[in-house]
N, C-alpha and C positions, 0 to 999 in steps of 0.2 A: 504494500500500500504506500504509497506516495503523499507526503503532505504539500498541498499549493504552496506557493509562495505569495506576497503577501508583502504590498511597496505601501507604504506609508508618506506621502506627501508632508514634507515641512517647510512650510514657507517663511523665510528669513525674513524678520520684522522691517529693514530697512523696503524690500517690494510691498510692504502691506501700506507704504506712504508714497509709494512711486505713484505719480498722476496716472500711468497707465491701467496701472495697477488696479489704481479706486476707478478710475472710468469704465474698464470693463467688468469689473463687482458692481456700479451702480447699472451699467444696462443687463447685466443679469438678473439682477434685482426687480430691475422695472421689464421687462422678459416674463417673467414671472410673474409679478404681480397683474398683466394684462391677460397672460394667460388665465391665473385663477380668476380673474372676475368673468372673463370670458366663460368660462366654462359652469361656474355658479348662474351665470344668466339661462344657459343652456344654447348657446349660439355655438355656431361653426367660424373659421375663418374667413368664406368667404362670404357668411352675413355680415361679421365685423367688416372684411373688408367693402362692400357696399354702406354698409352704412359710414364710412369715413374718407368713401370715396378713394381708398387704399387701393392697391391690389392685394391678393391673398398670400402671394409670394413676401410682398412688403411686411405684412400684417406675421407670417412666420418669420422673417429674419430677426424683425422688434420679439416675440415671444422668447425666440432663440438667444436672445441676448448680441447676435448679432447687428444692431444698428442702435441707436441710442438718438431718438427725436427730438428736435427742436419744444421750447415749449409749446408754441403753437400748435403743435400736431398734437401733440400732449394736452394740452384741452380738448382737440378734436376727439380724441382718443377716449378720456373723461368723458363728455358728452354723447358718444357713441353708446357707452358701456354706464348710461345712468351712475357715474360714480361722480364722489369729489375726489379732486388730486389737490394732495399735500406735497408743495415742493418745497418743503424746510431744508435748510440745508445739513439734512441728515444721511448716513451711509443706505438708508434704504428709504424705497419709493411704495406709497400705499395706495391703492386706488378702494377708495368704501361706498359702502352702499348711503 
C-alpha cells in the first residue's frame, strides 16, 4: 500500500502585501461572492449575463476570479443580482441580499 503524498502550500508573508498578490485574492473574492449570490437567486450565467448586458463568457471569467470590474460594472452587477455592494476598503467583497 502506498501513502499519497501531500504539498502543503506556504505563503511567505512579504507576497501576502504584494499588490498582486491582494488584487488577485480580492477578484477571487469578488468571483465568488457573484457566484454565491448568483446561485442563491437561482439564475444561470447567461441570465446574469442578459440581464447586465455581459456576455456569459464575461460573467464566468469575473466568477473565476479571472477579471476584476471596474466599479461601475460593479453596480451593474449589484443591481443585476438584487444585492447591495459594500466597497469598504476591506480584503473581501460582499454582495447581500
Amino acid at each position: 500500500m502506498s501513502r499519497g503524498y501531500h504539498t502543503s502550500w506556504e505563503i511567505p508573508e512579504e507576497h501576502r502585501t504584494d499588490p498582486a498578490y491582494v488584487e488577485a485574492g480580492a477578484a477571487i473574492a469578488l468571483g465568488q461572492a457573484v457566484y454565491n449570490r448568483r446561485a442563491s437567486l437561482g439564475i444561470d450565467q447567461a441570465s446574469l449575463a442578459e440581464l447586465t448586458g455581459l456576455s456569459a463568457e464575461d460573467i464566468d471569467r469575473i466568477e473565476g476570479g479571472g477579471a476584476a470590474p471596474a466599479p461601475p460594472l460593479l453596480r451593474v452587477l449589484a443591481r443585476a443580482l438584487d444585492a447591495a455592494l459594500d466597497m469598504s476598503p476591506t480584503p473581501e467583497t460582499h454582495f447581500t441580499s
